[in-house]
CHARMM-style PDB file with segment names, atoms N, HN, CA, C and O in Angstrom:
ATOM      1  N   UNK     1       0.809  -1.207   0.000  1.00  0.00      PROA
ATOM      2  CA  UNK     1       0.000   0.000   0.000  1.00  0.00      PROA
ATOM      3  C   UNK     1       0.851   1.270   0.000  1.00  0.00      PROA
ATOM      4  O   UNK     1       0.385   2.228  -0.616  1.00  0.00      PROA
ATOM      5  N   UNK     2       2.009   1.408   0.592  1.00  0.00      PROA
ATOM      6  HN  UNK     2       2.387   0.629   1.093  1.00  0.00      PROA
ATOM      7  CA  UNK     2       2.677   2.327   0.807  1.00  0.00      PROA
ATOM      8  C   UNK     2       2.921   2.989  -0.398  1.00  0.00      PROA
ATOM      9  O   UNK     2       2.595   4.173  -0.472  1.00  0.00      PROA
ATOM     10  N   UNK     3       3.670   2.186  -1.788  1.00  0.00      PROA
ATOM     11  HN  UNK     3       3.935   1.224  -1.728  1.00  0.00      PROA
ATOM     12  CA  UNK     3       4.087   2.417  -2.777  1.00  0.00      PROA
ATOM     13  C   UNK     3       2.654   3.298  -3.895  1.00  0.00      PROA
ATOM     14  O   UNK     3       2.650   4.091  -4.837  1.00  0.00      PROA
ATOM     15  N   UNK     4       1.515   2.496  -2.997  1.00  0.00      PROA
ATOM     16  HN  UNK     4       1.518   1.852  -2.232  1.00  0.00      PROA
ATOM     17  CA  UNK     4       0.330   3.181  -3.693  1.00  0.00      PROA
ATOM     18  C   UNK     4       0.169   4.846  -3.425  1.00  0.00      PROA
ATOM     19  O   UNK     4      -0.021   5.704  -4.287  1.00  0.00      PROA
ATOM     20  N   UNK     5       0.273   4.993  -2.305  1.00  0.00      PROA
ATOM     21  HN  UNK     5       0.428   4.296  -1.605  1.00  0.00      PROA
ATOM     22  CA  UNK     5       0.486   6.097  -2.057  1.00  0.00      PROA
ATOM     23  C   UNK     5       1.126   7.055  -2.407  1.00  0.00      PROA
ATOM     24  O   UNK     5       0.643   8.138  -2.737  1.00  0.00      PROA
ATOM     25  N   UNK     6       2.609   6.691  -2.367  1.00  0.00      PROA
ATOM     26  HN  UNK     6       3.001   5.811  -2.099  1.00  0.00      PROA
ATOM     27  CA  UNK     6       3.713   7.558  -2.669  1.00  0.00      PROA
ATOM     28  C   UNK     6       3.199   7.920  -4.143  1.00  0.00      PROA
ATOM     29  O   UNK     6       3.327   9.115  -4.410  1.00  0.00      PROA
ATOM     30  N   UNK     7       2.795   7.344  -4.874  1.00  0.00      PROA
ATOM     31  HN  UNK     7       2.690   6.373  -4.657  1.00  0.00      PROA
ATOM     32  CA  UNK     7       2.333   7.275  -6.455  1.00  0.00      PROA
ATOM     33  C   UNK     7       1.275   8.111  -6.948  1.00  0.00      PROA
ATOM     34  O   UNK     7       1.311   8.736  -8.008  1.00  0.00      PROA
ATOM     35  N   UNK     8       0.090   8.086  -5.908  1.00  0.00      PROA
ATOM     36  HN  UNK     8       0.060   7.579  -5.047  1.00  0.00      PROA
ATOM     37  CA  UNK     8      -0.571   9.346  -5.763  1.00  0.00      PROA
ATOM     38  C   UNK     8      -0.043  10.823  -5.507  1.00  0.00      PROA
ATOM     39  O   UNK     8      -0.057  11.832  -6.213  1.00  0.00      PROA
ATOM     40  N   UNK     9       0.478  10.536  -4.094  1.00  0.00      PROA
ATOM     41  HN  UNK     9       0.490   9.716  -3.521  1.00  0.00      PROA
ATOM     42  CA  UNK     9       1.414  12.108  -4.009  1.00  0.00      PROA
ATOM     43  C   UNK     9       2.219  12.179  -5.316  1.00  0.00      PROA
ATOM     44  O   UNK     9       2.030  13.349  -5.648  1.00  0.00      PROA
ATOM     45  N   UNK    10       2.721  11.826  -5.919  1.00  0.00      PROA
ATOM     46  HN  UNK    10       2.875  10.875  -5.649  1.00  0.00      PROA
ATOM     47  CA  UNK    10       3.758  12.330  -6.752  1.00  0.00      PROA
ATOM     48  C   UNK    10       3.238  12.791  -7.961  1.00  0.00      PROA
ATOM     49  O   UNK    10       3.617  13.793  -8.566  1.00  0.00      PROA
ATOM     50  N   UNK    11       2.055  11.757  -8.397  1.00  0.00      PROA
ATOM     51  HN  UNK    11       1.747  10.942  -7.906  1.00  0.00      PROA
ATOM     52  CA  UNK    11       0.772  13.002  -9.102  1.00  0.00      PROA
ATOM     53  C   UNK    11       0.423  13.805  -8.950  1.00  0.00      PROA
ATOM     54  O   UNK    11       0.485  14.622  -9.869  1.00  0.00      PROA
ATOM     55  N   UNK    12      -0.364  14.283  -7.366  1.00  0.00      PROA
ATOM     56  HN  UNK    12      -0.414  13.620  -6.620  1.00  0.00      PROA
ATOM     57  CA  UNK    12      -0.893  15.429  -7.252  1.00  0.00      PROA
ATOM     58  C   UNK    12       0.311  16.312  -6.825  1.00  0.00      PROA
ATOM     59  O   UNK    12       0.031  17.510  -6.791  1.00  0.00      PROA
ATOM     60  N   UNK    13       1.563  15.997  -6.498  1.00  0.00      PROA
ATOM     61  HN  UNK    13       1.790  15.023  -6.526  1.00  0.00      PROA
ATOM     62  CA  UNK    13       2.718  16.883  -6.711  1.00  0.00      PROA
ATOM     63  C   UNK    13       3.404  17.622  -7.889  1.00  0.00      PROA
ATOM     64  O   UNK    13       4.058  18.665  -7.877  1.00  0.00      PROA
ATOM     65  N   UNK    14       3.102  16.863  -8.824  1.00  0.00      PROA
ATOM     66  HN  UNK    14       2.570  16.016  -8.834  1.00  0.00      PROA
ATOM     67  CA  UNK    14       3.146  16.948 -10.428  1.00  0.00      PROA
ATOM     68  C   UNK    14       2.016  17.780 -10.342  1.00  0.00      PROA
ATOM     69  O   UNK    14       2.300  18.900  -9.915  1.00  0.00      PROA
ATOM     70  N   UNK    15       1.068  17.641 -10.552  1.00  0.00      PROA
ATOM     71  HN  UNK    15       0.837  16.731 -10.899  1.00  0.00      PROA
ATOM     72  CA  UNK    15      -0.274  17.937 -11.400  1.00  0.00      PROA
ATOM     73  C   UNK    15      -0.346  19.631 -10.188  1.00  0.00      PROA
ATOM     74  O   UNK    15      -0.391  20.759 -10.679  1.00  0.00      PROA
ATOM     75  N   UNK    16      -0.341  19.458  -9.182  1.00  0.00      PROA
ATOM     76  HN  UNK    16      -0.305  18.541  -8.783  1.00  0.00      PROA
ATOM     77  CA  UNK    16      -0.197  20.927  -8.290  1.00  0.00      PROA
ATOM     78  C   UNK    16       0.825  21.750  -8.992  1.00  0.00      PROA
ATOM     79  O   UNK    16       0.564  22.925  -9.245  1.00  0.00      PROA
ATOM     80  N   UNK    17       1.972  21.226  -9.327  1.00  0.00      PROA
ATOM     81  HN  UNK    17       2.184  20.270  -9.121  1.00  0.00      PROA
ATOM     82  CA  UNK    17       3.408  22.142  -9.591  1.00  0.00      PROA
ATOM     83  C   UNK    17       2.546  22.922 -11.066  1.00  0.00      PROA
ATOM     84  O   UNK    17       2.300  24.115 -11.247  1.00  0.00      PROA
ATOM     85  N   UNK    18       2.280  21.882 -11.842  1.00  0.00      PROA
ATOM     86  HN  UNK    18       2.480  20.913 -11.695  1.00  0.00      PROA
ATOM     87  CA  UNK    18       1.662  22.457 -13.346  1.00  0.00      PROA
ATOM     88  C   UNK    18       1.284  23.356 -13.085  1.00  0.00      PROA
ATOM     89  O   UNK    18       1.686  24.497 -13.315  1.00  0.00      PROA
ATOM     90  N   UNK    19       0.108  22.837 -12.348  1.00  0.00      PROA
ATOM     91  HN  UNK    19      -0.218  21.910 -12.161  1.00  0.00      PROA
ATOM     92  CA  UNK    19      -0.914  23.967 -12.163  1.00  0.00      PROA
ATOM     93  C   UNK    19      -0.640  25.773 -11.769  1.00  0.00      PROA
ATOM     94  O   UNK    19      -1.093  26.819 -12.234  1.00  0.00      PROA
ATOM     95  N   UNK    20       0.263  25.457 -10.760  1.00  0.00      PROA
ATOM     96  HN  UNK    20       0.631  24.607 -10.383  1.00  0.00      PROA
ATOM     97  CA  UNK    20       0.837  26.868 -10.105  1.00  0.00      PROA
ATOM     98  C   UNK    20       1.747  27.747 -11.017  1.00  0.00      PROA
ATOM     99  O   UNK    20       1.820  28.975 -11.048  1.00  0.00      PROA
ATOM    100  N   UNK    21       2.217  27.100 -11.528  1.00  0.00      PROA
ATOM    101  HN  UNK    21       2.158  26.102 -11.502  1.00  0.00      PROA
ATOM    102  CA  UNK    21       3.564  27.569 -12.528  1.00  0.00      PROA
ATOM    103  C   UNK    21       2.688  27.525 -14.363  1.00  0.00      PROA
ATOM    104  O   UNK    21       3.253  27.282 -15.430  1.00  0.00      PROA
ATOM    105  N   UNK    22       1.309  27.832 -14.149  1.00  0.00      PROA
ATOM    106  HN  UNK    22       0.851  28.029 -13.283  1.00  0.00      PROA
ATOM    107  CA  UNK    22       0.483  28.263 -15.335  1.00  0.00      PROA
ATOM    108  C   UNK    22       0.603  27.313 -16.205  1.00  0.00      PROA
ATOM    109  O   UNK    22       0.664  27.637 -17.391  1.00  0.00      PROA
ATOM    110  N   UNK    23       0.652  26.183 -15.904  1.00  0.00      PROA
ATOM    111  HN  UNK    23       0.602  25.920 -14.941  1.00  0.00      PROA
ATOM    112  CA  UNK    23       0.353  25.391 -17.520  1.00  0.00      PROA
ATOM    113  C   UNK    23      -0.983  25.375 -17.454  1.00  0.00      PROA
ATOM    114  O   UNK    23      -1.540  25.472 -16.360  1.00  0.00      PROA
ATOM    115  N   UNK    24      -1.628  25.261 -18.519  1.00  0.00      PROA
ATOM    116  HN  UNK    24      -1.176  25.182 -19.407  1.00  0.00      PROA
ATOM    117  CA  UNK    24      -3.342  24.913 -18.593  1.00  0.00      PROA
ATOM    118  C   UNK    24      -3.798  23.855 -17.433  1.00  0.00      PROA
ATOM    119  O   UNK    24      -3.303  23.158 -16.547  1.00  0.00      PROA
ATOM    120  N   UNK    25      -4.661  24.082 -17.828  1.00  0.00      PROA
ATOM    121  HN  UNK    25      -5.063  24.648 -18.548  1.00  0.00      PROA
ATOM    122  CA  UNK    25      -5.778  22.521 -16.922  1.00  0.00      PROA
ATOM    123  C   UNK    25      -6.094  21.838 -17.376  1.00  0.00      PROA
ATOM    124  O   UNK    25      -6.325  20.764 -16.820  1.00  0.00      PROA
ATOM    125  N   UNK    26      -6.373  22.117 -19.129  1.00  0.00      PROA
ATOM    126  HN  UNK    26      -6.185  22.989 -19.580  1.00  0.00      PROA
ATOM    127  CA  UNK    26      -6.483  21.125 -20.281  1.00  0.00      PROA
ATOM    128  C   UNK    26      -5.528  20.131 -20.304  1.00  0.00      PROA
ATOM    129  O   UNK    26      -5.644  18.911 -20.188  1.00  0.00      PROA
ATOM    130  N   UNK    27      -4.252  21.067 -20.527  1.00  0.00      PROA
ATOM    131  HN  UNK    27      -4.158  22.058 -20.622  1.00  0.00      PROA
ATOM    132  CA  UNK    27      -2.923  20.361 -20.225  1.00  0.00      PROA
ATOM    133  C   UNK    27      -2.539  19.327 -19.250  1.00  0.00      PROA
ATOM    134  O   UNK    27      -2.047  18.222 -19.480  1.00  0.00      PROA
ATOM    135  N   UNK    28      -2.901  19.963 -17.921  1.00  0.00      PROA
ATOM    136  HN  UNK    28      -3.300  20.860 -17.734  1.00  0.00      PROA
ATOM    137  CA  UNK    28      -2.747  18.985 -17.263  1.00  0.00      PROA
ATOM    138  C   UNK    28      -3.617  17.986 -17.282  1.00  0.00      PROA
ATOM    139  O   UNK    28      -3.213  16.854 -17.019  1.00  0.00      PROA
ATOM    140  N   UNK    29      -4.512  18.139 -17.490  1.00  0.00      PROA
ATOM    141  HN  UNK    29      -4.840  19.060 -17.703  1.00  0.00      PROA
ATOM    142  CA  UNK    29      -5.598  16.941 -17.544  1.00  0.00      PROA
ATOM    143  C   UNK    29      -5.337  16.024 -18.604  1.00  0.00      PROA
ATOM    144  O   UNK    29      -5.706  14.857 -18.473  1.00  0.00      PROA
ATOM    145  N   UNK    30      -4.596  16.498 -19.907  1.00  0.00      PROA
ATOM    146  HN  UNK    30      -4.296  17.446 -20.013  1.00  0.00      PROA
ATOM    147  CA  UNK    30      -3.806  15.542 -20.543  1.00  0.00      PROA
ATOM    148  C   UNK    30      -2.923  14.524 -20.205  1.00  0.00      PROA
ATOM    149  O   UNK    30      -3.009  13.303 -20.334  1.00  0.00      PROA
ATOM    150  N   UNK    31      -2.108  15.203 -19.774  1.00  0.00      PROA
ATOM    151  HN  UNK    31      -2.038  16.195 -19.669  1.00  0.00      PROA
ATOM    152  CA  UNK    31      -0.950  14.809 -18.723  1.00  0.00      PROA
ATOM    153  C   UNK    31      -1.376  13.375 -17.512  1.00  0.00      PROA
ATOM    154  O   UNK    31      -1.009  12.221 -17.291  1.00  0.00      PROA
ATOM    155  N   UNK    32      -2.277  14.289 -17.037  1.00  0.00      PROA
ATOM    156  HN  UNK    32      -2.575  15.227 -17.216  1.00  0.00      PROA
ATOM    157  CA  UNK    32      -2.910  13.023 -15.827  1.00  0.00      PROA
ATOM    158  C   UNK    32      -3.384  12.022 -16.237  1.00  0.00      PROA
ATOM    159  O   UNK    32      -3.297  11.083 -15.446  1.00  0.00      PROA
ATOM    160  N   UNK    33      -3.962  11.773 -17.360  1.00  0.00      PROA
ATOM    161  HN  UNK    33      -4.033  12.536 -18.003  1.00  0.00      PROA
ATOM    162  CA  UNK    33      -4.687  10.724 -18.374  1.00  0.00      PROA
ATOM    163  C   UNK    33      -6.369  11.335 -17.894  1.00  0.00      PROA
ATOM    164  O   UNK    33      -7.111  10.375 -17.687  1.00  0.00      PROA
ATOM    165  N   UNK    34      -6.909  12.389 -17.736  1.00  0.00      PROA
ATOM    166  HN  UNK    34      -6.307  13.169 -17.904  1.00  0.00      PROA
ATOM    167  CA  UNK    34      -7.915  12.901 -17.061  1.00  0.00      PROA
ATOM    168  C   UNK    34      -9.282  12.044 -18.129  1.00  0.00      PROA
ATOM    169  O   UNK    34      -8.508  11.097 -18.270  1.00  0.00      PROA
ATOM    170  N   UNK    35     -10.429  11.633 -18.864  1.00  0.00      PROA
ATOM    171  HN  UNK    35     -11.058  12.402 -18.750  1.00  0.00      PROA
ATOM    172  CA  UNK    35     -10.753  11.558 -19.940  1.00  0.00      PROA
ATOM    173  C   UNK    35     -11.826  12.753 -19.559  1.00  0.00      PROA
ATOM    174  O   UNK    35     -12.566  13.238 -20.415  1.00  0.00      PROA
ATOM    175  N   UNK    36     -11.828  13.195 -18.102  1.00  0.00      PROA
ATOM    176  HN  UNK    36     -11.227  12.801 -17.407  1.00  0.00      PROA
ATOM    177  CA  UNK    36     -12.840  14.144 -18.607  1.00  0.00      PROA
ATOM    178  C   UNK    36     -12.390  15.033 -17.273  1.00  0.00      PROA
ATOM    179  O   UNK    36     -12.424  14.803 -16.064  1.00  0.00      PROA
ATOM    180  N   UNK    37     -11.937  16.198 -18.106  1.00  0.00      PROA
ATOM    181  HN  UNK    37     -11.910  16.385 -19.088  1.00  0.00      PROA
ATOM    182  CA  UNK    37     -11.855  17.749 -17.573  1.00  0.00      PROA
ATOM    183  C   UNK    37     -12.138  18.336 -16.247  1.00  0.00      PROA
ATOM    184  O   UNK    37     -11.446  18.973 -15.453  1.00  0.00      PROA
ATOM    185  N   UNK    38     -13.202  17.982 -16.248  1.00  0.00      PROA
ATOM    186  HN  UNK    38     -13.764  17.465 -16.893  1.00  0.00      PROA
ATOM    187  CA  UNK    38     -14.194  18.281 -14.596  1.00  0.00      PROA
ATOM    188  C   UNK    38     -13.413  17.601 -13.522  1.00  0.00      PROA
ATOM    189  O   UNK    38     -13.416  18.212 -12.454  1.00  0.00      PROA
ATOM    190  N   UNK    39     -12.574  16.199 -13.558  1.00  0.00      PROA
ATOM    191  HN  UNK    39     -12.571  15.703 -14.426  1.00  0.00      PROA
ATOM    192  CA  UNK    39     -12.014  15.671 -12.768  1.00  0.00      PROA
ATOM    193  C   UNK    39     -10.914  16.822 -12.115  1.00  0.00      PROA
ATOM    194  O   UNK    39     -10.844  17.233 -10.956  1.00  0.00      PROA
ATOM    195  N   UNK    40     -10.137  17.157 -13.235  1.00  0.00      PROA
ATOM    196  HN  UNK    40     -10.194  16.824 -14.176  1.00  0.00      PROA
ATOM    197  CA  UNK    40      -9.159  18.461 -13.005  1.00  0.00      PROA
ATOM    198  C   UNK    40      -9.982  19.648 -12.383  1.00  0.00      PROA
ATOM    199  O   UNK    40     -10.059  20.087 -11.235  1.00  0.00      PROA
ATOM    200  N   UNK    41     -10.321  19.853 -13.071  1.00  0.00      PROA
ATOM    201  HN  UNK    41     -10.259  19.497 -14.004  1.00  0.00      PROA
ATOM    202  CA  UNK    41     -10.823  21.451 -12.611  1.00  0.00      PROA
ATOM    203  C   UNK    41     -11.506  21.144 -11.285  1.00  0.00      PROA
ATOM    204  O   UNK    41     -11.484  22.143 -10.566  1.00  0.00      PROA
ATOM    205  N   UNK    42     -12.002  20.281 -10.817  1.00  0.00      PROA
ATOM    206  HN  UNK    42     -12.020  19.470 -11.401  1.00  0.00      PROA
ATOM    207  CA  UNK    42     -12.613  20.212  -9.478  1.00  0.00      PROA
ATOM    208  C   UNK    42     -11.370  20.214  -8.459  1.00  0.00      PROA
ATOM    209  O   UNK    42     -10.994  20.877  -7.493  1.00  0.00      PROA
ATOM    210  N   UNK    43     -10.970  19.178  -9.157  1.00  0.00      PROA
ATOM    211  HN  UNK    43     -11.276  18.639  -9.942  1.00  0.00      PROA
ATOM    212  CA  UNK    43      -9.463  19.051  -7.471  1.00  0.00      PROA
ATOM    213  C   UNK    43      -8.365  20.201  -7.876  1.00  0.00      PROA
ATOM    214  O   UNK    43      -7.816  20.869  -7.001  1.00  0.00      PROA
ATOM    215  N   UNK    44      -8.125  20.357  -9.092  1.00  0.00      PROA
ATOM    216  HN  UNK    44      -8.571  19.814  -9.803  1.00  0.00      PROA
ATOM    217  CA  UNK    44      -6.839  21.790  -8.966  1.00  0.00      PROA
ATOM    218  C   UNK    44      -7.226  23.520  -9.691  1.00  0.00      PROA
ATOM    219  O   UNK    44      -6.497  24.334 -10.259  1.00  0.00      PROA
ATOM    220  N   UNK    45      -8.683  23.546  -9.339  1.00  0.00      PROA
ATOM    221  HN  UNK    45      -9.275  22.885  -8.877  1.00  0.00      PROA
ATOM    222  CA  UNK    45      -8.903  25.253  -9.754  1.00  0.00      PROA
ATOM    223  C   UNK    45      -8.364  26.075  -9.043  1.00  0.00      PROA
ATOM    224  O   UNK    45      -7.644  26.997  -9.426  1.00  0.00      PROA
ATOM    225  N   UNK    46      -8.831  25.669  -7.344  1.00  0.00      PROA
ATOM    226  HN  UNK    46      -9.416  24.920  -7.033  1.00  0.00      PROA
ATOM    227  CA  UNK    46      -8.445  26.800  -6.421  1.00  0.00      PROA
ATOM    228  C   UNK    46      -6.804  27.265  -6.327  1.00  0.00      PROA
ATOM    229  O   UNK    46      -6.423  28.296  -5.772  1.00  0.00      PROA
ATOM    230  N   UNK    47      -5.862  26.200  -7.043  1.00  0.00      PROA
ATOM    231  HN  UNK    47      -6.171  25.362  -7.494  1.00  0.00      PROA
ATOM    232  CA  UNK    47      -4.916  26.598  -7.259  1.00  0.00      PROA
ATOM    233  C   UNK    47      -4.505  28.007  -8.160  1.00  0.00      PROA
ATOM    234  O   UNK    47      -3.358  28.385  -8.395  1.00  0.00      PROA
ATOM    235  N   UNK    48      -5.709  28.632  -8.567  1.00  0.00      PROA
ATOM    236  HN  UNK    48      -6.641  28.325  -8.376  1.00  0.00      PROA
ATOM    237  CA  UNK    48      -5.457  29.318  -9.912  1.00  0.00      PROA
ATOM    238  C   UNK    48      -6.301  30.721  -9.383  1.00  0.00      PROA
ATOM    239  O   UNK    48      -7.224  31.371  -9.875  1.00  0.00      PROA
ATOM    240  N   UNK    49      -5.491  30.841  -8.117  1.00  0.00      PROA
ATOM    241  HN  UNK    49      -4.742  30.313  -7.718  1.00  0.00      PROA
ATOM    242  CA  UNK    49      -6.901  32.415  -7.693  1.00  0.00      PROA
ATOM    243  C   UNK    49      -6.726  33.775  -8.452  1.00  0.00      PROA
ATOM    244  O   UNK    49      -7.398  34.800  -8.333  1.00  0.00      PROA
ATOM    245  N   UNK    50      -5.509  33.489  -9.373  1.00  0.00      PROA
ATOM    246  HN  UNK    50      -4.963  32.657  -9.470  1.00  0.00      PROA
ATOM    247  CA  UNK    50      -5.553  34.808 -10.042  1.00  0.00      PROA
ATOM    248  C   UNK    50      -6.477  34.861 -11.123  1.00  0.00      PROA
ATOM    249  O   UNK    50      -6.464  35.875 -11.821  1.00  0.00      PROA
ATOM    250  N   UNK    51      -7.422  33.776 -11.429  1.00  0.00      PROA
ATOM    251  HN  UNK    51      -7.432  32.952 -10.862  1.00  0.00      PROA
ATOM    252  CA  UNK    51      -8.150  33.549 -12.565  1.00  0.00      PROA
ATOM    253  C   UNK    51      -9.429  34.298 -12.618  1.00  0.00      PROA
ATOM    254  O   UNK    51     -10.199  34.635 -13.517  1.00  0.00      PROA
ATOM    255  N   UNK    52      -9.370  34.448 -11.214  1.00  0.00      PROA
ATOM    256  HN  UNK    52      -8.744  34.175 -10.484  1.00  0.00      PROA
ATOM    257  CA  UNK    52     -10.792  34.723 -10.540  1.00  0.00      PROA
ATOM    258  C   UNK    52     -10.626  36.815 -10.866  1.00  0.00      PROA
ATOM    259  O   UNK    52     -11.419  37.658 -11.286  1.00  0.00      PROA
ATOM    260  N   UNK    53      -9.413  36.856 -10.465  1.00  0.00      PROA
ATOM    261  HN  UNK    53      -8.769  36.171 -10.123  1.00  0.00      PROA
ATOM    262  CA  UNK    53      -8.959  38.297 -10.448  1.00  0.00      PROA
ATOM    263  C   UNK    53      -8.986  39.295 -11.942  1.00  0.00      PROA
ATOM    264  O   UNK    53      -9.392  40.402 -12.295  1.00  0.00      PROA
ATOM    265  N   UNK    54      -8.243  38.054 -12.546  1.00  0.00      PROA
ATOM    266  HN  UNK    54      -7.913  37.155 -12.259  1.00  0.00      PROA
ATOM    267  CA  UNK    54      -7.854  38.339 -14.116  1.00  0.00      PROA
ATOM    268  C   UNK    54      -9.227  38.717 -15.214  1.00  0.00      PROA
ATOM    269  O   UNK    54      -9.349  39.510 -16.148  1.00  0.00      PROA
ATOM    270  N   UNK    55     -10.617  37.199 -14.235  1.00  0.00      PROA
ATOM    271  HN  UNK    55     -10.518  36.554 -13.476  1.00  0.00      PROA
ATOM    272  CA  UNK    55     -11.811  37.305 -15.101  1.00  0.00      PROA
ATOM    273  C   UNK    55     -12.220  38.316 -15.143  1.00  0.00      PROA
ATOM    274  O   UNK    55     -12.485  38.804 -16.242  1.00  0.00      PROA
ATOM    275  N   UNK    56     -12.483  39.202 -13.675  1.00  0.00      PROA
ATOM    276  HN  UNK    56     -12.267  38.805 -12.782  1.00  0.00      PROA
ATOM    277  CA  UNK    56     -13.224  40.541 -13.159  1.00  0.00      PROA
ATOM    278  C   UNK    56     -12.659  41.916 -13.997  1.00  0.00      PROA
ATOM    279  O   UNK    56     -13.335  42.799 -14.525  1.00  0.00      PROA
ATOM    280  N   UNK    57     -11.194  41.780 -13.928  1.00  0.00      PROA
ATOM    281  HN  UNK    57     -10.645  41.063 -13.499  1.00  0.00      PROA
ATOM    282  CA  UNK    57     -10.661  42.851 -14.701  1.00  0.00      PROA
ATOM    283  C   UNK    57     -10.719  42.922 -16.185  1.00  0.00      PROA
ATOM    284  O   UNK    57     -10.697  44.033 -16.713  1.00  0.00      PROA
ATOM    285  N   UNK    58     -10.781  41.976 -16.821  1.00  0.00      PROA
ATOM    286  HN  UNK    58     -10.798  41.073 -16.392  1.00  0.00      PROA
ATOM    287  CA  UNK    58     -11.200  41.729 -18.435  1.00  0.00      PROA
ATOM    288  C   UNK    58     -12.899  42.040 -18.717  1.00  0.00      PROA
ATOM    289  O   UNK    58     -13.092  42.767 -19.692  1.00  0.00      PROA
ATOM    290  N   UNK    59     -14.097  41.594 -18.009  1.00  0.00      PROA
ATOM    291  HN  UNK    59     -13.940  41.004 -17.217  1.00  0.00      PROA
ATOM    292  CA  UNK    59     -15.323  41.963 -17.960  1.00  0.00      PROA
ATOM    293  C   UNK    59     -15.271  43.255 -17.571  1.00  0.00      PROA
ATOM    294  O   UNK    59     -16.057  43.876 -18.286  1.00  0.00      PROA
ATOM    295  N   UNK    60     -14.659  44.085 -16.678  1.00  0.00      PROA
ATOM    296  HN  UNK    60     -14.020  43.581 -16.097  1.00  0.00      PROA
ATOM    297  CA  UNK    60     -14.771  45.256 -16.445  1.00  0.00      PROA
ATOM    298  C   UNK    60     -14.151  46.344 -17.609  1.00  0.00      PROA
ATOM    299  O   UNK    60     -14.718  47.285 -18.165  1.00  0.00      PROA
ATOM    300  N   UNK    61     -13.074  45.949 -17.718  1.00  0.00      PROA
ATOM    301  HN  UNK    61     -12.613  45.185 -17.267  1.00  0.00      PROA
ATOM    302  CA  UNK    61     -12.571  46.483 -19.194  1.00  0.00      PROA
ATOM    303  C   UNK    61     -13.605  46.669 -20.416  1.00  0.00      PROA
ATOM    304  O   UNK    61     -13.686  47.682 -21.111  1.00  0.00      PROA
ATOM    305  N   UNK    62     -14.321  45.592 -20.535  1.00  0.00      PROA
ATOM    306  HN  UNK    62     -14.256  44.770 -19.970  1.00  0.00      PROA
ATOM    307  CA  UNK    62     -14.953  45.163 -21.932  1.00  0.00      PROA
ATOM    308  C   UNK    62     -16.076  46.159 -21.433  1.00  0.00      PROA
ATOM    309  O   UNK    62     -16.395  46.958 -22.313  1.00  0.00      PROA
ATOM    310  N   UNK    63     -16.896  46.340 -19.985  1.00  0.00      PROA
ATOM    311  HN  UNK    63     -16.637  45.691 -19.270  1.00  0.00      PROA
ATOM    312  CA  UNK    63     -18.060  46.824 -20.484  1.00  0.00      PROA
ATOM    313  C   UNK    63     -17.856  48.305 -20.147  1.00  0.00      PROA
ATOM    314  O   UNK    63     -18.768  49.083 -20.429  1.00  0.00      PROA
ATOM    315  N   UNK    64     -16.482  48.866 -19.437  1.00  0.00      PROA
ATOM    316  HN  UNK    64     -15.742  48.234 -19.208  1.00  0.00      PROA
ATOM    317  CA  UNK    64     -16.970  50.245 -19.278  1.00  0.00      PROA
ATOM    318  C   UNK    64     -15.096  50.979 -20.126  1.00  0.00      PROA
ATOM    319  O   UNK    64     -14.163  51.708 -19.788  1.00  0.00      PROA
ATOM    320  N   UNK    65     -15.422  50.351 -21.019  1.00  0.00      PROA
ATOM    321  HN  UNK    65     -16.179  49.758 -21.293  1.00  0.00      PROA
ATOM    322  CA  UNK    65     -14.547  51.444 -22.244  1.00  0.00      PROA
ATOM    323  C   UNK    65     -15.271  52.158 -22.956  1.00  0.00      PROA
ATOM    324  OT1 UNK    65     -14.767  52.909 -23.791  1.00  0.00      PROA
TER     325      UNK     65
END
């Protein structure tokens, strides 16, 4: 069991590092063998809080130029 483990962490150590250091989520979800997207984006969005920041300032841009 141990080895099972370590094997997990070293995924979500991988798949966290991606994430932080801006590779996609697509990407990573490639990477992970994900077949469907939502798996990613559920366990590694909150990694991505500037997304949240970035969205607000692009909608705000667009509607009051």
């Amino acid at each position: 069991m141990p080895s099972e483990v370590d094997t997990k962490g070293l995924r979500h150590f991988f798949a966290s590092t991606a994430v932080r250091n801006g590779i996609p989520l697509s990407d990573v979800a490639d990477y992970m063998g994900h077949k469907d997207m939502q798996v990613t984006h559920k366990t590694y969005k909150h990694l991505l809080p500037e997304s949240l920041t970035s969205m607000s300032r692009v909608v705000s841009k667009a509607l009051f130029q």
